[in-house]
C-alpha positions as CSV (number, residue, x, y, z in Angstrom):
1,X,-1.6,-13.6,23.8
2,X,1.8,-13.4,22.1
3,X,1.5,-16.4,19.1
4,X,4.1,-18.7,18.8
5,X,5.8,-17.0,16.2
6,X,6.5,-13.8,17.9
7,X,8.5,-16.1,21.1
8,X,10.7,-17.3,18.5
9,X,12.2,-14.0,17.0
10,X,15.2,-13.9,18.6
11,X,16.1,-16.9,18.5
12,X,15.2,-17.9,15.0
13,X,16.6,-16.6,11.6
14,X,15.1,-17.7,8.4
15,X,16.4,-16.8,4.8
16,X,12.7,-16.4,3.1
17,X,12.5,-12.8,1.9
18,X,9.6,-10.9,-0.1
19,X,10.6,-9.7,-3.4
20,X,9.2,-6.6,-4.5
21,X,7.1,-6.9,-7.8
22,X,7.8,-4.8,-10.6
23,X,5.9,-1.6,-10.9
24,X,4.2,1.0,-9.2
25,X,4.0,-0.2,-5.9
26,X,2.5,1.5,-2.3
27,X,4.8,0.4,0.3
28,X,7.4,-2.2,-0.6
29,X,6.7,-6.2,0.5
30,X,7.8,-5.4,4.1
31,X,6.0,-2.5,5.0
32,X,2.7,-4.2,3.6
33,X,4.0,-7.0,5.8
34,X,4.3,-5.1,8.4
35,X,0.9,-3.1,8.7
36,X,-1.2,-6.9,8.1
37,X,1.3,-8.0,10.8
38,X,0.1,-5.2,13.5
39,X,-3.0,-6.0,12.2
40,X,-2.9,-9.7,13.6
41,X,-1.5,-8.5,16.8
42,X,-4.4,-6.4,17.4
43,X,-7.5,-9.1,16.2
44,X,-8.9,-11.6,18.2
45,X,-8.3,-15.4,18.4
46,X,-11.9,-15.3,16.9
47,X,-11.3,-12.8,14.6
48,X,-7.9,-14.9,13.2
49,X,-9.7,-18.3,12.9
50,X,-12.6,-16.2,10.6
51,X,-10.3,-15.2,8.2
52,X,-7.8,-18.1,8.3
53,X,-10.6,-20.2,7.9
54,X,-12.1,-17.6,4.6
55,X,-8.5,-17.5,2.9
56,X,-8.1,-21.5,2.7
57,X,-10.8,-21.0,0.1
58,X,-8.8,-18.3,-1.7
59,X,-7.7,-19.5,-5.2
60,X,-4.1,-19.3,-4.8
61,X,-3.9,-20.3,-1.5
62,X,-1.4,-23.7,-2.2
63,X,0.4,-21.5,-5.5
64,X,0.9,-18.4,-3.7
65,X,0.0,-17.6,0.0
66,X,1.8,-20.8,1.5
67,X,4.3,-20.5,-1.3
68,X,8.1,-20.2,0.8
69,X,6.8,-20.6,4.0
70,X,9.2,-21.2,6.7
71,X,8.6,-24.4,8.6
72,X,8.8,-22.6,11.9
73,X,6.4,-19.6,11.0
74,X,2.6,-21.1,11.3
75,X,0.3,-21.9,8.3
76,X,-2.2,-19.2,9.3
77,X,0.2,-16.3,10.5
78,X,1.9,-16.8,6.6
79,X,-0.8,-17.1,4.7
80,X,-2.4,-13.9,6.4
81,X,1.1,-11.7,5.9
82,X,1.4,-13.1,2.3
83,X,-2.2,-12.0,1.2
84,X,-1.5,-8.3,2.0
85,X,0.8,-8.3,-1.5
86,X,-1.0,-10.8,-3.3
87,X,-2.2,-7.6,-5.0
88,X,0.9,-6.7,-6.4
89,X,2.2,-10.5,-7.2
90,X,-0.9,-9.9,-9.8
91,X,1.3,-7.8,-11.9
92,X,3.7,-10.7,-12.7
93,X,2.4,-13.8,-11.0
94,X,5.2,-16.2,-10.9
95,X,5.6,-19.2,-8.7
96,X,6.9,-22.7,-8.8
97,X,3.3,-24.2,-9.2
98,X,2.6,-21.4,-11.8
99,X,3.1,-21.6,-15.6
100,X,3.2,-19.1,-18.2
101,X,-0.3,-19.7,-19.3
102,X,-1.8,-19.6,-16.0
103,X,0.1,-16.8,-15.1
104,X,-1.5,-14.5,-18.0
105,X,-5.0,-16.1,-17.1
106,X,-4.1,-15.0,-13.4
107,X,-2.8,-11.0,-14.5
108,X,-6.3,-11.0,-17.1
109,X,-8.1,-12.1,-14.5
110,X,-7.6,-10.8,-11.3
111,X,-4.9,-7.8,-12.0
112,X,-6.7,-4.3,-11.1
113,X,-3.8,-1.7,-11.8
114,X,-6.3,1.7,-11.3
115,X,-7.4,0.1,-7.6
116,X,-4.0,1.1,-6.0
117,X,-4.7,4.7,-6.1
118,X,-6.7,7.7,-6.5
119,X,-5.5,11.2,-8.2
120,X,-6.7,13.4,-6.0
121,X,-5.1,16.9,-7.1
122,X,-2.3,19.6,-5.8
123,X,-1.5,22.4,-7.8
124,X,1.9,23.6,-7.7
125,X,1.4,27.2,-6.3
126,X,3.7,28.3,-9.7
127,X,0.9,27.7,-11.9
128,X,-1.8,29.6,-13.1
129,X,-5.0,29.9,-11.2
130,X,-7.3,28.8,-14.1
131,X,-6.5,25.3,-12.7
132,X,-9.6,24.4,-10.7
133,X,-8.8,21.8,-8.1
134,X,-12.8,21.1,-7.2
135,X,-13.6,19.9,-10.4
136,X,-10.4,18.0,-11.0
137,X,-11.4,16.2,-8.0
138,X,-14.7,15.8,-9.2
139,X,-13.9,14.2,-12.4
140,X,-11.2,12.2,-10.4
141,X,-13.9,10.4,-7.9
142,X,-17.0,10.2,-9.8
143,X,-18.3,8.1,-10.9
144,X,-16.7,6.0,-8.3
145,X,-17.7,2.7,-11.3
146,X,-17.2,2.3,-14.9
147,X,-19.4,1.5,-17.3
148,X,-18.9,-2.1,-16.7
149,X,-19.4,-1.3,-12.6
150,X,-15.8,-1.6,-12.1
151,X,-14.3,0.2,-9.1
152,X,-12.3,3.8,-10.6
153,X,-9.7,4.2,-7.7
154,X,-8.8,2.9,-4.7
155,X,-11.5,4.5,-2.5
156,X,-14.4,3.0,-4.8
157,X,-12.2,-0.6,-4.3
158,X,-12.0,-0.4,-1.0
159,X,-16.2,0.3,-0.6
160,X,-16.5,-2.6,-3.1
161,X,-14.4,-4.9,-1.5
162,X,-15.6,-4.7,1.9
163,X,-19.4,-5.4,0.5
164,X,-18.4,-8.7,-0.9
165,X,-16.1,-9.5,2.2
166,X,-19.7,-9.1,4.2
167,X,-21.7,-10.3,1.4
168,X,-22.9,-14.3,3.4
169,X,-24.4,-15.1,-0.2
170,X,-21.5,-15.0,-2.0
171,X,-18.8,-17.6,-3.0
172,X,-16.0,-17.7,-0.2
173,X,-13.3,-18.1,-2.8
174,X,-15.1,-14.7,-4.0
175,X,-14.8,-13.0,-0.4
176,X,-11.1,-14.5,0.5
177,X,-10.2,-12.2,-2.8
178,X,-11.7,-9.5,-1.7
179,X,-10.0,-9.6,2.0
180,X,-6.8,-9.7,0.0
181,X,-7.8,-6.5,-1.5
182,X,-8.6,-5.2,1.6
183,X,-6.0,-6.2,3.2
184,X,-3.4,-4.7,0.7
185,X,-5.8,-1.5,-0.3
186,X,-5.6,0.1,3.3
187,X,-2.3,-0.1,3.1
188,X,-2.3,1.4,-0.3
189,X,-4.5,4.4,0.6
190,X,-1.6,5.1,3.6
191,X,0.9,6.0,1.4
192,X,0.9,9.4,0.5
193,X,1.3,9.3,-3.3
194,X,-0.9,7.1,-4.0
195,X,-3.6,9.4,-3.3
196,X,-2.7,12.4,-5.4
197,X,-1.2,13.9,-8.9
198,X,1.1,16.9,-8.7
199,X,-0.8,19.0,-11.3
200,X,1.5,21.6,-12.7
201,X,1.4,22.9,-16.9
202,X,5.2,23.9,-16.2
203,X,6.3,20.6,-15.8
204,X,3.9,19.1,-18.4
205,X,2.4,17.3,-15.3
206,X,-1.2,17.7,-17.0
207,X,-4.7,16.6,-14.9
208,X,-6.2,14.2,-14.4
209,X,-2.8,12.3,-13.9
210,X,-0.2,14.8,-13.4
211,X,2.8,13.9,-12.0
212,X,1.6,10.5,-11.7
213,X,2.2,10.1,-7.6
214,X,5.8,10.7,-8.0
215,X,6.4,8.7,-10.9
216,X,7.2,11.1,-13.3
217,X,9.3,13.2,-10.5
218,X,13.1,11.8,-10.0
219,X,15.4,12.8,-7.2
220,X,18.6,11.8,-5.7
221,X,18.5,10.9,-2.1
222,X,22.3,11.3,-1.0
223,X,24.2,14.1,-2.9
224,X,26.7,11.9,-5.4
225,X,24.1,9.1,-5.1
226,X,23.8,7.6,-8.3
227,X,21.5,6.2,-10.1
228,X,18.6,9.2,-9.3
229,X,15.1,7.9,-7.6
230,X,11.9,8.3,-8.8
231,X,10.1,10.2,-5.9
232,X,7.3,7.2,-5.7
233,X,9.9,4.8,-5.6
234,X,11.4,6.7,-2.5
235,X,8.5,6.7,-0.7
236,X,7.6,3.5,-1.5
237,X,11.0,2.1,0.3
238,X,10.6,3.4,3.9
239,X,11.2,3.1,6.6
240,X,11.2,-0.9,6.0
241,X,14.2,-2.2,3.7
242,X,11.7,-4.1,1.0
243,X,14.1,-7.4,1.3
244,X,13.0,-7.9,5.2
245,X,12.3,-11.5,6.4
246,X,9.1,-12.4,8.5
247,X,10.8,-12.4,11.6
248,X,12.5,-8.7,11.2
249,X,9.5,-7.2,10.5
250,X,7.1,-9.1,13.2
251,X,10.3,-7.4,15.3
252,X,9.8,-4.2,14.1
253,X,5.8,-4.6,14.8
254,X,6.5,-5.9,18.4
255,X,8.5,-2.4,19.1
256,X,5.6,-0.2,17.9
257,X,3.5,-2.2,20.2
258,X,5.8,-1.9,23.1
259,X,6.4,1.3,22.8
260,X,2.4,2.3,22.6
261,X,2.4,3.5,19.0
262,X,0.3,0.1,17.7
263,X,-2.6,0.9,20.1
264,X,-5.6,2.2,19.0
265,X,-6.6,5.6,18.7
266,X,-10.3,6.0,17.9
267,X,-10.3,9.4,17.3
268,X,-8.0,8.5,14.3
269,X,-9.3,5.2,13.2
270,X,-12.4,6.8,11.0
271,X,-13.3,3.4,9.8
272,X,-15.1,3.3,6.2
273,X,-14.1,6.8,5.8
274,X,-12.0,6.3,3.1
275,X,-11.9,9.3,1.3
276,X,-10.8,11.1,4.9
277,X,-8.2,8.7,4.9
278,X,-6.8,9.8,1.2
279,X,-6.9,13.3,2.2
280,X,-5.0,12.9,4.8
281,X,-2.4,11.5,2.4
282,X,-3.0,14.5,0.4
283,X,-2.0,16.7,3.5
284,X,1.4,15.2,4.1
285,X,1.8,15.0,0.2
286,X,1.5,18.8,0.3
287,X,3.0,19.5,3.4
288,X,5.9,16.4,3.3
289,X,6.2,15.3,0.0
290,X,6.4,17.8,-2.4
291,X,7.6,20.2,0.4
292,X,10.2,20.3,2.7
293,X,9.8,23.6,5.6
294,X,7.3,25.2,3.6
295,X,9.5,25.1,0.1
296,X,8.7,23.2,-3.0
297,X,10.9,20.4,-3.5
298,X,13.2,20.7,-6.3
299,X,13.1,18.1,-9.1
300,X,13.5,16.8,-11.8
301,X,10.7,16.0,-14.3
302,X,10.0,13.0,-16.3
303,X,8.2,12.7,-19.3
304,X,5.1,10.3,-19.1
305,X,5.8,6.8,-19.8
306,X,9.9,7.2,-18.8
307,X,10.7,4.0,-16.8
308,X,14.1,4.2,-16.9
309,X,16.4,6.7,-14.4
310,X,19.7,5.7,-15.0
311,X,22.4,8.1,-15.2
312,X,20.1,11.2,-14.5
313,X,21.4,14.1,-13.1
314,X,18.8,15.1,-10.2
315,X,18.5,17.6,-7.6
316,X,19.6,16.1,-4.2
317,X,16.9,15.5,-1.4
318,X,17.3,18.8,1.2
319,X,18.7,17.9,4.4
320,X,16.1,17.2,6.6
321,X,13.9,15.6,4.7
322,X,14.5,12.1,4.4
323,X,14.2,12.3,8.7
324,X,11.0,13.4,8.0
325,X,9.8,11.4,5.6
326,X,10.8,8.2,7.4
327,X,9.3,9.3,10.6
328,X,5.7,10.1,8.9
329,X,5.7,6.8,6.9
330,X,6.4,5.0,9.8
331,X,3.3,6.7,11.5
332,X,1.4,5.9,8.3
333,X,1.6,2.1,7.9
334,X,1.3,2.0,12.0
335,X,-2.2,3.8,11.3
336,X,-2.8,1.8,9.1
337,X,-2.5,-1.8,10.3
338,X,-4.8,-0.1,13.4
339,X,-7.6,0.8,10.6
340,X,-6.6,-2.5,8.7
341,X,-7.7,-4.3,12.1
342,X,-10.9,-2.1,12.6
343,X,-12.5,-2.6,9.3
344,X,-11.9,-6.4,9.5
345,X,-13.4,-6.6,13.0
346,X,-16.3,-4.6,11.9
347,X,-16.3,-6.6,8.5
348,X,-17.2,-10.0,10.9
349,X,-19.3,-8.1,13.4
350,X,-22.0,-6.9,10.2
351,X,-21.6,-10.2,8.8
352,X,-25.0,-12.7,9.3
């Protein structure tokens, strides 16, 4: 049944926007709007009143999840769209309710930066073939814990996160965090580069890290386009514009559902299969990314730690490419917000 919400998108505009955290991000405010969005769509009434009910315990529910909530757009509908980037509101947590104090106490303690991705390796075909990309990937994914038992990467978070969202004995403040990992993690794990490292000794891009996802690879996406883009930062931006209000993307998930692309495809929902869902990335990150009809992308490369971009001269995205790059991140977060739904419905059905 179409909510309340979604009869009101034509004829409603509101001004609340997302604003994209600083950082390393997967997917920019909207898109991980967008994939917890088609994720609503496709639960239950049941299924929504469960984790409604579970996030009211969450500790920032009042500071953060209700936090600029228009007074047209429902309580629960929000609050479930604004815990899919509660992740990444760690990083800086800010808020009206929030003061500088609490907001370190809030980074220290909840703030997981290595959760968002995993390194899994490509090596640039010019390099030598002493690189061994096995036990890179080895090294990369096990252990999947620490020594304090703390989750490595994002495929480790993910496994950890859905325990404790199906864990009856624990706190529910404890498992309304961990369905905002979840909910921003499988969305994480969709976007290409942030499941691999570019590993290449000619660009210094050194394992286990490499290029880091893009990060230390800049680009210009529009020939005269100034200032250049750091390749993560690219991919991180489509297809959604990152300043999109709640009704333009609940518009944008309406259209994949009209149009047949939000419905479910078991063949391709692999549920708990995590690492088959990285690797996947990995393939368009080969195939995609870092090529463009079977050619390398030219680049140009950053050293480790370079943050800023300004003023850089860098080789212009090949014509073709951004088409292609929009189109398969669109068909990423769509896949997505289809797996997001699975593991949550399967999350309540092994749940006492």
């Amino acid at each position: 049944m179409r909510s309340i919400f979604a009869l009101r998108v034509v004829a409603v505009a509101v001004t609340a926007t997302f604003v994209i955290p600083g950082g390393s991000l997967a997917w920019n405010d909207s898109g991980h709007m967008a994939i917890a969005r088609l994720a609503w769509h496709r639960l239950s009434d049941r299924d929504r009143a469960f984790y409604s009910k579970l996030l009211k315990h969450h500790p920032h529910y009042s500071s953060y999840l209700l936090e600029g909530k228009p007074s047209n757009v429902s309580e629960v509908e929000w609050a479930f769209c604004r815990a899919a980037i509660w992740s990444d509101w760690l990083r800086d947590p800010r808020g009206p309710m929030i003061s500088a104090e609490q907001s370190r106490n809030i980074r220290d303690e909840y703030h997981k930066s290595v959760w968002h991705y995993v390194n899994l390796p490509i090596i640039h075909s010019d390099d030598p073939a002493r690189l061994d990309a096995e036990e890179i990937q080895r090294r990369i994914l096990l252990p999947p814990v620490d020594a304090r038992g703390e989750p490595r990467h994002v495929l480790a978070a993910l496994h950890h996160n859905m325990k404790r969202l199906q864990a009856p004995d624990l706190a529910e403040e404890e498992r309304a965090v961990a369905l905002c990992w979840i909910l921003h993690l499988v969305g994480d794990v969709h976007q290409p580069l942030h499941t691999v490292a570019l590993i290449s000794p000619k660009f210094n891009f050194e394992p286990p890290s490499g290029d880091q996802g893009g990060n230390r690879i800049a680009v210009q996406v529009w020939a005269g386009d100034r200032p250049a883009q750091k390749l993560h930062f690219y991919w991180d931006s489509i297809p959604l514009s990152g300043r999109m209000d709640f009704y333009a993307v609940d518009r944008v998930v309406l259209s994949w559902l009209a149009d047949g692309r939000g419905k479910p495809r078991d063949a391709e929902l692999k549920l708990g299969d995590f690492l088959a869902w990285a690797e996947e990335g990995r393939n368009l990150a080969r195939t995609v990314v870092y090529q463009h009809q079977g050619r390398w992308l030219e680049f140009k490369p950053l050293p480790a730690g370079q943050f800023d971009v300004e003023g850089l001269d860098a080789p212009v995205l090949p014509e073709g490419y951004r088409q292609l790059a929009e189109k398969t991140a669109t068909e990423r977060q769509i896949l997505a917000g289809l797996r997001l739904a699975g593991q949550l419905k399967e999350a309540i059905s092994a749940t006492p």
